[in-house]
N, C-alpha and C positions, 0 to 999 in steps of 0.2 A: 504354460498358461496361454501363450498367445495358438500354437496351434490347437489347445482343445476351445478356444473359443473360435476360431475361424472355421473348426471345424463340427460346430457346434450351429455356426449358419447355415455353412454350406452343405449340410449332410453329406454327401456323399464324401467332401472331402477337396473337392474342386471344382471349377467354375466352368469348365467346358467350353473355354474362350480365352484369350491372353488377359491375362489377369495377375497387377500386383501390387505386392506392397511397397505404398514406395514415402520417401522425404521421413520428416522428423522419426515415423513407424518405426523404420529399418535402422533408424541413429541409436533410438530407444532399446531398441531391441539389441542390438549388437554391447552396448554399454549395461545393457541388464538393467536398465529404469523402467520403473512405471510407465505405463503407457495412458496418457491420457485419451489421445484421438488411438483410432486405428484408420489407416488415410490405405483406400484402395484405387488404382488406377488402371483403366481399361480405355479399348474405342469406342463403344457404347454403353455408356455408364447409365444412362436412364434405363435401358431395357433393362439391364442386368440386376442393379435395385427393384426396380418394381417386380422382378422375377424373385429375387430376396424376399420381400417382402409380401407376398403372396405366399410363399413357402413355409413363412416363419410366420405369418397373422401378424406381419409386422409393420407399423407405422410409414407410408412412403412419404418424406418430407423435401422437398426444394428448396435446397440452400442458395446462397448468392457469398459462397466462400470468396472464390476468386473469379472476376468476368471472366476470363482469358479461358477457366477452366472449369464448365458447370459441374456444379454439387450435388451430388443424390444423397441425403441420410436415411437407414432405415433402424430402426429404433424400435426396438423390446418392448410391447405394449404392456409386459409386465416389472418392466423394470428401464427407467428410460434413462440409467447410467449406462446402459448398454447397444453401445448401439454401432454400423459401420457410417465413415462417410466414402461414399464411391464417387471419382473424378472421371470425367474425359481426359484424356490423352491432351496436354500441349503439344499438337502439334500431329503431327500421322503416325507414328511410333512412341516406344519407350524410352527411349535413346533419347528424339530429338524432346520429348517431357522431361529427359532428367537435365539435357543442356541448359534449361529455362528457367532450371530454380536458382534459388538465392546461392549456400553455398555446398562445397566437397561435402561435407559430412550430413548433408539433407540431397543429394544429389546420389542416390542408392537407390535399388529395388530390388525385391524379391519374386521369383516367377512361383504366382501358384496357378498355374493355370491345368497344371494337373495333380491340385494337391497339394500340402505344403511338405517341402522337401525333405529327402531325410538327412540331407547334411548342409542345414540352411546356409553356414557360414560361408561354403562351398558354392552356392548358387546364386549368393548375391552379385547382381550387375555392378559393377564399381569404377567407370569410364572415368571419373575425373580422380582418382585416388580418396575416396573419402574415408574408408578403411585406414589409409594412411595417418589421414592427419587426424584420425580417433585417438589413433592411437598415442602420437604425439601431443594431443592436445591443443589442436590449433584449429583455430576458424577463418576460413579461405575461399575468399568470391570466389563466385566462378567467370571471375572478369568485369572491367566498372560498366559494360554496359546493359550486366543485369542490376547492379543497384540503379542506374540512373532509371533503368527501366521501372523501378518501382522505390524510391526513397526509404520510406517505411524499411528495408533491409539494412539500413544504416544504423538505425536503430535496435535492430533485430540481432547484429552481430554482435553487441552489447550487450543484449539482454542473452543470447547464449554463452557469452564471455561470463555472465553473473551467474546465471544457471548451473552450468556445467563445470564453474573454476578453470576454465581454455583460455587459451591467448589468442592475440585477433594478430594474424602475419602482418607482415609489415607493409605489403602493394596495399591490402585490402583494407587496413587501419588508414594509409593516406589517403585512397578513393576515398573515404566516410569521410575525413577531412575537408577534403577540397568539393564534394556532394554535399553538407551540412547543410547548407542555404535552401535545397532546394526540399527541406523539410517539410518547411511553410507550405505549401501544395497540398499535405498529406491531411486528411480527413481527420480532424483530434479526437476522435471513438479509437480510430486505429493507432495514434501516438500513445492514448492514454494506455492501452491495454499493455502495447510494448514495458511500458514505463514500471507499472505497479507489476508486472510481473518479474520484471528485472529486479524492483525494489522487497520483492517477497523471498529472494533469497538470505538466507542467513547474515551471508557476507558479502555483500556488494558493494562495499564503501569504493575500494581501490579501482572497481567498474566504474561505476559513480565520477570520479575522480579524472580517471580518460577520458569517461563520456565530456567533459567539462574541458579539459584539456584540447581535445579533437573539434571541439567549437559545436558538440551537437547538441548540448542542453540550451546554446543561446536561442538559436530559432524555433525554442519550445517555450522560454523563458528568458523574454528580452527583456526583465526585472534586474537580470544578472548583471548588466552592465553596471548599473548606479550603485548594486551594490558592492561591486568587485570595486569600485572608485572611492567607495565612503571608506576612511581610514578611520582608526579605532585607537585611542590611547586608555590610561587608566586602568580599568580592568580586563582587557583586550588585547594581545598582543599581534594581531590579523587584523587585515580589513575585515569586513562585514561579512562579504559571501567565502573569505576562507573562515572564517571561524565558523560561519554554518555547517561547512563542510569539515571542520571539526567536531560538531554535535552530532553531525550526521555518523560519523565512526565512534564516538562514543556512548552512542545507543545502542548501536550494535554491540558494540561489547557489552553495556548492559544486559540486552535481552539475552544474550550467551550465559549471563553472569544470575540469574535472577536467584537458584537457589541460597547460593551466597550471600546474597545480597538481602536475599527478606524470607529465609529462611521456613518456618512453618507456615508464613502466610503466602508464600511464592507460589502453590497451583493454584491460588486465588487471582495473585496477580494473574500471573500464569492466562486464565481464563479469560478476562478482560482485556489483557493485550490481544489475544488469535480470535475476538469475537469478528467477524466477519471480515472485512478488509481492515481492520486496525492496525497492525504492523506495517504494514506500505503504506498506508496513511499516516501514521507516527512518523515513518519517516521522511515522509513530501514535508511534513511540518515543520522539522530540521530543519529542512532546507531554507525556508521559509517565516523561520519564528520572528526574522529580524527585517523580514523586505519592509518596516515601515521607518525604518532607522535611515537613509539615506533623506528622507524628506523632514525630518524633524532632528538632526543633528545641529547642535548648535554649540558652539565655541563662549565658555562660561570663562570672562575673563578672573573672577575669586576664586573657583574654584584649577583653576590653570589648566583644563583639559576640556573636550566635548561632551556636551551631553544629549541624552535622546529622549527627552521626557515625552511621553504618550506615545512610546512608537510600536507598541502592543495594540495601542486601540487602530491606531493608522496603519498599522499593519493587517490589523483582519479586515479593512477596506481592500486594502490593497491586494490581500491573499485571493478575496475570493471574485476581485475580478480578474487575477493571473490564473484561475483555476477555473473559472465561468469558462476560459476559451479552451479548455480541455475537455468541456462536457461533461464532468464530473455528475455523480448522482448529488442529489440533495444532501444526501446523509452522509456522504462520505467530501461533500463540500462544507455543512457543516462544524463535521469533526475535524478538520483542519483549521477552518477559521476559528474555532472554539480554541484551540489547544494554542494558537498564534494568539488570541487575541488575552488568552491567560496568564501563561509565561512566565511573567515577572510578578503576577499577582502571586499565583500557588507559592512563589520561594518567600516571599513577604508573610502568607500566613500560616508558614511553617516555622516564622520563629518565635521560642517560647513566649516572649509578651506577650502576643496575640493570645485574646482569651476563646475557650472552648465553644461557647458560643455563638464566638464569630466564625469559627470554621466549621460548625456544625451546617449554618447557615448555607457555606459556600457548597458542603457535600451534599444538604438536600438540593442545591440548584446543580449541578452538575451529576450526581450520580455515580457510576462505575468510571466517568469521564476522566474524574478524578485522579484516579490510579495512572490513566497516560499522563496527567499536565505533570505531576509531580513526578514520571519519568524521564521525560525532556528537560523540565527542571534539570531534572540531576547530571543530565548529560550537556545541560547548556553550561552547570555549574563546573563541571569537568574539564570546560573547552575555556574555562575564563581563567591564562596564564598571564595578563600582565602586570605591571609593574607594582598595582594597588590590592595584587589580592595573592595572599602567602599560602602553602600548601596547609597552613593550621586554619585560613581559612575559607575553604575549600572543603576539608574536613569535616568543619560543624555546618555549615550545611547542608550535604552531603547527610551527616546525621537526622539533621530536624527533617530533613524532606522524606528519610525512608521511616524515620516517627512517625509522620503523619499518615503514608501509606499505612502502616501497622496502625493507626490511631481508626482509619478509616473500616480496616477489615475487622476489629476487637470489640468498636464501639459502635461507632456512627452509622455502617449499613444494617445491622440490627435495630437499633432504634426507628432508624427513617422508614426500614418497612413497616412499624407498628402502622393501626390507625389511628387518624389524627384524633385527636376529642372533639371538636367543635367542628360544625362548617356553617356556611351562609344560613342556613337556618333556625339553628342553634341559638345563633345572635339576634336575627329576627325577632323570633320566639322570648328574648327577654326586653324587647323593646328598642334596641336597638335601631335606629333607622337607616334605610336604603340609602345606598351611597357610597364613594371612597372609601369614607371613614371605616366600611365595616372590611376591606379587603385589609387596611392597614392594619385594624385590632386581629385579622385572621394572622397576619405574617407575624404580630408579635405573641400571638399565644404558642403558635407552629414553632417559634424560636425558644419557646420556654422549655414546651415539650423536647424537641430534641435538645435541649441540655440537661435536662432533666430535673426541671424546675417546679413542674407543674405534673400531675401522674393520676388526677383522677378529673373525671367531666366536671365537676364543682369545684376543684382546682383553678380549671382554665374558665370556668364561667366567672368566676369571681376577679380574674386577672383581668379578662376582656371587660367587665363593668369599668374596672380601674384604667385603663388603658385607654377606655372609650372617655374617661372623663378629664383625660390628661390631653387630648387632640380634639375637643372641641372645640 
């Protein structure tokens, strides 16, 4: 695949220059993964693009990759998942560019400079053993004075650690230790991306967990402290930020677990969890369902234990200015503070006294959002082993919360898409007068309808009259 598309640029087959593949390309390649980038490296990288891309009727675009080492991409004007990026050389050769990267198994190139070869495995340059430690499974600076030289790699050994399921060696594990601090420097565009790509693997909990360990999620999230200090009795048997990191691995084994668990409605689930960054998102929220709990913990002398009452709502205060300094998008800042600020709401109206009604209400105000709060739910309900809450109850709700999911996909998102009967107009039109009052009579006829109270427009005209004469 990879040579019929290099050779798909380059027609002839080669670049008629020192020319190659080189850093994560050649990792990829050699482990047989997808290739997202294809990373090309020469001495004159702008000629050689714009000579691409003249050849190809192909887009010449100027990147700002890495200062150290300018970006040429040139990019399929019919298809712009297709595309090369071309590097300058760190430095006067290939050699002293592969000294400069982060670590052994991105520190490899391939010469195609005539071609690409025919026994590629044979012709990769491999100066610092990265072949080796592929194969082992390990990830190995290439010395702390290339982390210091760019932080961000401290993070990056982690997120290959989650990616690839490697171990991070033991020099290059304590470098990232004893470097943590100097995080703080690093651009949060470039932290964030490290982060949610780390957290997009399957199984990153046990990553996760070093990361935290090695002191590198403090200088990202110096929320951690208060929380690691808040001790938890009653239904807790963790302080705060472990039992996050409790939920945080029992999600994951959720999301591993979903046909199990919600059985015909699971590619529905299914679809709602992997809608766009939702799954790394889901799980930043773990992290975080409970950062409002260290500031509203209070020590209930009748009841013998602490309590945290409102620490959902203080919490999505809190969430989204620990995540404002990450630069997060709106929408994916949003659906964290949403799902923080829910939490304990969603487990509350999944149990049966709550009438149908009332949760009708809460799905047309949240939507497919739903499906995530009620999966945190269930994985925050998974992490609550202390001393007031028995594996029977655990169980039932554990039941009511994947009820309600099922309640959600059978009844409620069919209903909510119908059209509503009535709008602002509607109510006008029988006299009703501008004002509050008619947004109020709108939410309780909208309420009737989705219960299915009300089912034809004289239905709800006749409800909003009544309604209207009960709030005057």
């Amino acid at each position: 695949m990879l040579k019929q598309k290099l050779t798909s640029w380059f027609k002839s087959g080669g670049a008629g220059a020192p020319l190659y593949l080189v850093g994560g390309s050649v990792r990829d390649f050699v482990l047989g993964r997808p290739m997202k980038d294809i990373d090309l490296a020469c001495p004159n990288a702008r000629e050689l693009a714009k000579k691409l891309a003249r050849a190809n009727n192909a887009a010449f675009v100027p990147m700002e990759k890495d200062p150290k080492a300018p970006c040429f991409r040139v990019v399929n004007r019919n298809d712009p998942a297709d595309f090369l990026d071309v590097v300058r050389f760190r430095g006067p050769d290939i050699h002293s560019d592969l000294a400069d990267r982060d670590f052994t198994i991105n520190a490899m190139a391939l010469d195609l400079g005539n071609g690409f070869p025919q026994d590629p495995m044979g012709a990769i340059l491999d100066p610092f053993n990265g072949l080796e430690d592929l194969r082992k499974q390990i990830i190995r600076s290439l010395g702390r004075k290339n982390l210091e030289d760019d932080p961000l790699r401290i993070l990056r050994a982690f997120r290959f650690a989650s990616q690839l399921g490697f171990e991070i060696e033991g020099k290059t594990l304590a470098d990232c230790r004893e470097l943590a601090p100097q995080l703080e420097r690093i651009a949060a565009e470039r932290i964030t991306h490290e982060l949610i790509t780390a957290f997009e693997a399957e199984s990153s909990y046990s990553v996760v967990r070093k990361m935290w360990k090695a002191g590198v999620l403090l200088p990202i999230f110096p929320d951690i402290a208060p929380m690691e200090a808040c001790q938890q009795d009653g239904f807790h048997h963790h302080n705060v930020w472990e039992h996050s990191l409790d939920v945080y691995e029992a999600l994951e084994g959720i999301l591993g677990s979903l046909d199990a668990l919600f059985g015909e409605y699971a590619p529905q689930v299914r679809e709602c969890l992997e809608a766009g960054r939702a799954v790394p998102m889901l799980k930043l929220s773990a992290l975080l369902h409970d950062i409002g709990k260290p500031c509203t913990g209070r020590y209930d002398e009748a009841k013998g234990r602490t309590t945290f009452f409102g620490h959902a709502k203080k919490g999505e205060a809190l969430a989204r200015t620990a995540l404002g300094r990450l630069r997060l998008t709106n929408k994916d800042l949003d659906f964290v503070c949403l799902l923080v600020s829910e939490h304990r709401h969603v487990e509350q109206l999944a149990q049966p006294v709550v009438k149908h009604k009332t949760r009708m209400a809460w799905y047309r105000k949240l939507g497919d959002f739903s499906v995530a709060c009620a999966v945190l739910a269930m994985a925050d309900n998974i992490s609550k082993q202390g001393k007031m809450c028995t594996e029977t109850d655990r169980s039932r709700r554990e039941k009511h919360l994947m009820e309600m999911v099922r309640e959600y996909f059978a009844e409620a998102k069919g209903a909510l898409a119908r059209p509503l009967l009535l709008n602002g107009n509607d109510l006008l039109e029988i006299g009703l007068p501008k004002g509050p009052g008619i947004g109020k009579v709108l939410k309780a006829v909208t309420a009737a309808q989705d219960a299915g109270q009300v089912k034809t427009k004289e239905q709800a005209l006749a409800l909003a009259k009544n309604v209207h004469k009960q709030i005057k």
